[in-house]
N, C-alpha and C positions, 0 to 999 in steps of 0.2 A: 863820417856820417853814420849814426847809428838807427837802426831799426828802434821807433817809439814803441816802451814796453805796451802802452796802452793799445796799437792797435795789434803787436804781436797776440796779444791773451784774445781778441775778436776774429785772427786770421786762421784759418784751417787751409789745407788740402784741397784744391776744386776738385781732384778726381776723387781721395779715398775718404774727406772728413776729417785726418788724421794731423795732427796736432803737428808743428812745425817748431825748429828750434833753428836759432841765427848758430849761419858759420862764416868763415873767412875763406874766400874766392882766392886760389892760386893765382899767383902773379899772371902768367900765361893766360889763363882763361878771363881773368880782368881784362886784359889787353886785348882779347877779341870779343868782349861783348863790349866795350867800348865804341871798338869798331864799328860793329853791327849797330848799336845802339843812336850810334853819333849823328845821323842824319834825322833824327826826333829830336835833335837839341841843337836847333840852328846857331845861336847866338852864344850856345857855351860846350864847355865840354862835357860829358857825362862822367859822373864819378860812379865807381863801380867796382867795391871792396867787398860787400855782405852779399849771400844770398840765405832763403830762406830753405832748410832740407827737410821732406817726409820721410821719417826711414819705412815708414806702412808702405809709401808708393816708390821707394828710392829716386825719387822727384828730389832737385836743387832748383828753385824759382830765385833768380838772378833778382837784385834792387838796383837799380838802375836811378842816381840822384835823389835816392829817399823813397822812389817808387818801385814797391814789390812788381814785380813783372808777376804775377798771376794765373797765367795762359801754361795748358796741360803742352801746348804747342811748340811751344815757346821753354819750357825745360828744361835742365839738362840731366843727364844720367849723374846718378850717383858717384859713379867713377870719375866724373871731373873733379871730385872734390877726394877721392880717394876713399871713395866705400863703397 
C-alpha cells in the first residue's frame, strides 16, 4: 500500500509545516504499531509498512491501512527509522 502521490504534495508537518517524504517502517516497529493500531480495525488487520518523515521536526507519522496517522502525539522519533 502505497502513500497517494496526490495527497502526499497536500500533506505537511502539523508541528513545523515542513515538507514530508515516504519511508519504509522496520520490520520491528511495523509489528508494534500493528499492535497498537489493531484495536481501530475490528474486522481486519492493519497494514503498516510506510510512514511519513519530517526531517525539520525529526517526526516519523506511522500510515496505518492508507491512513497517515497525523497526530504530533502519536509520532515517532526519528531514530525508529534510524535518523
Amino acid at each position: 500500500m502505497a502513500v497517494d502521490p496526490e495527497l502526499l504534495e497536500i500533506l505537511v508537518c502539523p508541528k513545523t509545516k515542513g515538507a514530508l517524504e515516504v519511508v519504509v517502517l522496520p520490520d520491528d516497529v511495523r509489528a508494534e504499531l500493528a499492535d497498537k493500531y489493531r484495536e481501530h480495525f475490528r474486522d481486519e488487520e492493519p497494514v503498516v509498512e510506510e510512514a511519513l518523515y519530517c526531517s525539520e521536526s525529526g517526526l516519523v507519522y506511522p500510515v496505518v491501512s492508507d491512513i497517515p496517522i497525523m497526530l504530533v502525539e502519536d509520532a515517532l522519533p526519528a531514530s525508529s527509522i534510524g535518523r
